[in-house]
N, C-alpha and C positions, 0 to 999 in steps of 0.2 A: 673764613678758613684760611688763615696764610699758609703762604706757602713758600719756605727757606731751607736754603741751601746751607750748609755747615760745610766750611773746607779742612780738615784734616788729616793730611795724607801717609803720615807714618810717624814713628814707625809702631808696633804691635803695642808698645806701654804707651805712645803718645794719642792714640787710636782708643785704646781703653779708657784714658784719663778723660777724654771727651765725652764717655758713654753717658755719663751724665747731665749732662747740659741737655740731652736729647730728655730723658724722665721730667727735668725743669720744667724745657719749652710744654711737654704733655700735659703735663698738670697747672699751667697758665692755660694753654692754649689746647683745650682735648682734641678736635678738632682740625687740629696742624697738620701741613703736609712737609716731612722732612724730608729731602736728600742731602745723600754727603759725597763728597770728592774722596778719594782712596787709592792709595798707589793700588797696582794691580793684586801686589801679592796680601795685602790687608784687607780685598774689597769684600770679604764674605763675614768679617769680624763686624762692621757695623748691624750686617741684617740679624745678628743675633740680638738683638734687642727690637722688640714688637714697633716701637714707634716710627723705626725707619724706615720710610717707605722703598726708597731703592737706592742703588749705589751708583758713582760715575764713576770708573776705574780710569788712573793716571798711569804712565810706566814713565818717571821722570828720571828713574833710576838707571833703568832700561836705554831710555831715549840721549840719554848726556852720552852713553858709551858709541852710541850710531845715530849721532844728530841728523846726518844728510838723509841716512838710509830711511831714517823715521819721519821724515819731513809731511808724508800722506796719513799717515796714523795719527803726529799730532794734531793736524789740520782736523779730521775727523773727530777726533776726542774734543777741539775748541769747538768745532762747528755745532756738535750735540749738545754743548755746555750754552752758549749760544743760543742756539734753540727754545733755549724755556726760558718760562718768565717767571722770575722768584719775587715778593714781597719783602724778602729781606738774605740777603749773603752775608753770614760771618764766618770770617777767618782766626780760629782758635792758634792758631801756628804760630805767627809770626813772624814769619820770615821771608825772604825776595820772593823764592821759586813759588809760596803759596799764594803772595799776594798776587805775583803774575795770574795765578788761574782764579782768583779772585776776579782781578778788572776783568777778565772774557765773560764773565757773567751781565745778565743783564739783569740788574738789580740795585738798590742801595749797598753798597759795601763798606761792611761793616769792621772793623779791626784795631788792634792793638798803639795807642800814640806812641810818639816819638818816644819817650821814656817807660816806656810799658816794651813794647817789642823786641825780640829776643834781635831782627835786626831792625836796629831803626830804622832803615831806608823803606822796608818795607810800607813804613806807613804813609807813604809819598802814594802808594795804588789807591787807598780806600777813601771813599766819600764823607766818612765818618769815622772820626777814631775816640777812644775812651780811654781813662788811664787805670789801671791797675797796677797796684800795688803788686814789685819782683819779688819780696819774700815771704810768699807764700806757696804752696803749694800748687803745682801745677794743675789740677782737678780745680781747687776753691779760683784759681785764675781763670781756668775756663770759663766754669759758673759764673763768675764776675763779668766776664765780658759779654757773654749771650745775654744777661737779665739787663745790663745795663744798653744795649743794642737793639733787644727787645721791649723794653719798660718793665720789667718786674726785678725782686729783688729774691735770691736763693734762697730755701732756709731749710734749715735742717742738716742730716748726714747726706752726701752722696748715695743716690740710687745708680748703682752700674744697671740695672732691667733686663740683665742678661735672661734669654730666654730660647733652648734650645732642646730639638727632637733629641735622648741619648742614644748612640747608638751602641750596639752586641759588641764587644771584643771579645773573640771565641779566646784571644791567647791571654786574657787577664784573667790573674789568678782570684779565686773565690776570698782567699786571705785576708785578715786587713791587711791593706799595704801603707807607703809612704813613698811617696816620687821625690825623688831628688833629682833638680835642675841646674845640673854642674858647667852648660853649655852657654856660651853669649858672648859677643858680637868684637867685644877687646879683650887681650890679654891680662890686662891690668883690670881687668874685673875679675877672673880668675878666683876660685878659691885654693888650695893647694889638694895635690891629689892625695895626699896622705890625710887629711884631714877629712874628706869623703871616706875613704876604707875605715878612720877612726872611727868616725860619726855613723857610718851603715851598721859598722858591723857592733856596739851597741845596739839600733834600732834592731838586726836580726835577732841577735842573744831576747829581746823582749816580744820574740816571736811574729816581727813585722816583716812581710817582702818588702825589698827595697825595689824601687822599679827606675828605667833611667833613662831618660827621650832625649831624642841626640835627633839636628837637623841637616847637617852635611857630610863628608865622609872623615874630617877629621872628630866632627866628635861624634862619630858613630864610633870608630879606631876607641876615643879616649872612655865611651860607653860602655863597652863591650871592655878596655882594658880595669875599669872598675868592677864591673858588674864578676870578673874573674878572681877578685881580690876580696871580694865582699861576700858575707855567707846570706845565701839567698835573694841572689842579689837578679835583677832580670835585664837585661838591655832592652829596651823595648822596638817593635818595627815602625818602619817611618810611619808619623801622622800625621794626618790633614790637622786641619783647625776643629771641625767639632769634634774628630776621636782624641785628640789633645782635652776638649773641653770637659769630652766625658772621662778621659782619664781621672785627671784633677778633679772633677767634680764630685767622684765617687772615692778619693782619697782619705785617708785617715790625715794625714799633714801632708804639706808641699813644703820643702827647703828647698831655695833659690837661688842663685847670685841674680845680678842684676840685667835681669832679660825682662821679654815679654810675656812668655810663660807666667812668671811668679805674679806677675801684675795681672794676668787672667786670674786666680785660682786667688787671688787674694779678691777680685770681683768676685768672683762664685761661692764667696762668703767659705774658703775652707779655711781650716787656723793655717795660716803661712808666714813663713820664717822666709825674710831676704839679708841674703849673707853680702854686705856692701865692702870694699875692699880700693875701690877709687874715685867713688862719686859722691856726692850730699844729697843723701835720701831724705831729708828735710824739705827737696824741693821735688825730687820726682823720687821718691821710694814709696812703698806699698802705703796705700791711702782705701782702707776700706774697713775700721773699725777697730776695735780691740782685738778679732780675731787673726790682726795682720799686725806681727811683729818686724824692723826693721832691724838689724843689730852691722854694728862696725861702720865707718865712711869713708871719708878721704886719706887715702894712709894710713888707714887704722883698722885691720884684720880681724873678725871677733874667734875666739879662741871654740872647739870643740864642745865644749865643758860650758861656756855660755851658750851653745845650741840647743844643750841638753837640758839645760836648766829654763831655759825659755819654753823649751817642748812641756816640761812639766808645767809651768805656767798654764799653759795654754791645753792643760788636760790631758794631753798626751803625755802617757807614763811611761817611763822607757829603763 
């Protein structure tokens, strides 16, 4: 029965792209015991998947902004990491800050070479490093690294094994709806706000609620300033992670820009549309089958009219 530690700490799509390496290790190894390392505010995202046995919460995020203050909380957090004995540590990441909590394990450590790792240096921590081919898809890279770590080889499609209680939203509408996830993390991912009231207010005219999850107070402001513009439009109240999961999960479509969110609901097998505007989803965009469409990339906006036309693709008639 090994027993392995997976380090990957953030953020909400880098967390999800790993969910599968963990269905891999199950089906090599039924009998595995996993944990995973997780910044604090991601630590409930792994246990939705059956195989994970428990989480280590990190606040790395947290702790850089009050190093001195935080000096007895990270000692705790290493000393518990410490504590156990793993059969095998891999670090999916890549990078300095994860290899650092990589070496506090007591384990083989397992990670990214020289020319695989997103920072090279990082692979100065591990006992053990493998190379993986950089263009490919972040998910097929994890996979590659835990089989090759472990001794087995991937096969198949990604299984995200997303598996959770759903819970009652007395305020969701009985309707079909469609969430649109207009919020995330840079500007330059953005999609423009007129092209959300374009896009809602067809999905309304075809008799759908548009619903709209906002996670701070500015895009609660930009939520609420759509959901006024849009016919039938709802802003929705702050969610945890699983009333998030069961939003999406019970959606007729999710359209995204490039958050975390869209990278849940494209795991939970809904048709999802990610609207790309600054990044190459080639390498991190929605990776979960046919029913997850990516459209637009680096510098390159996709237009309205290509949303809608994807929507019908993907069965959703509008």
């Amino acid at each position: 029965m090994p027993h392995i530690l997976l380090i990957k700490t953030s953020s909400m799509g880098d967390v999800l792209h790993n969910l599968p390496v963990v269905s891999d290790i199950c089906n090599h190894f039924p009998t595995a015991k996993i944990d995973w390392v997780a910044e604090e505010s991601f630590s409930a995202l792994p246990l939705l998947h059956p195989g994970v046995r428990s989480v280590i919460p990190v606040a790395i995020r947290r702790w850089r902004k009050a190093w001195l203050a935080s000096r007895t909380e990270i000692k705790e957090a290493l000393n518990a990491l410490r504590a156990q004995h793993y059969d095998f540590v891999v670090d999916t990441q890549g990078l300095i800050k994860s290899a650092l909590i990589t070496r506090c394990a007591n384990a083989p450590r397992c990670g990214f070479a020289w020319n695989s790792a997103r920072e090279p240096l990082a692979s100065w921590f591990y006992s053990r490093t493998f190379s993986v081919a950089k263009n490919q898809h972040a998910v097929e890279r994890n996979r590659q690294l835990a089989g090759l770590a472990l001794g087995y080889t991937p096969i198949g499609t990604p299984d995200y094994g997303l598996e959770f209680p759903p819970l009652a939203l007395p305020w969701l509408p009985q309707s079909p709806y469609i969430v649109l996830l207009h919020a995330t993390s840079r500007d330059d991912k953005l999609w423009e706000e007129r092209n959300w009231v374009n896009l809602g207010t067809h999905c309304a005219r075809a008799g759908f609620q548009l619903i709209l999850p906002w996670g701070n107070a500015q895009e609660k402001n930009r939520s609420e300033r759509l959901a006024a513009a849009i016919p039938n439009a709802l802003s929705a109240p702050r969610l945890n992670l699983t009333e998030a999961a069961t939003l999406l999960s019970q959606a007729h479509a999710v359209i995204g820009v490039d958050t975390g969110l869209s990278h849940l609901a494209a795991a939970l097998n809904v048709p999802t549309i990610g609207i790309y505007t600054a990044t190459n989803s080639d390498l991190t965009g929605l990776f979960a089958g046919a029913r997850a469409v990516n459209l637009g990339g680096e510098n390159c906006s996709p237009s309205v009219e290509e949303v809608l036309a994807t929507l019908s693709r993907l069965s959703v008639h509008i």
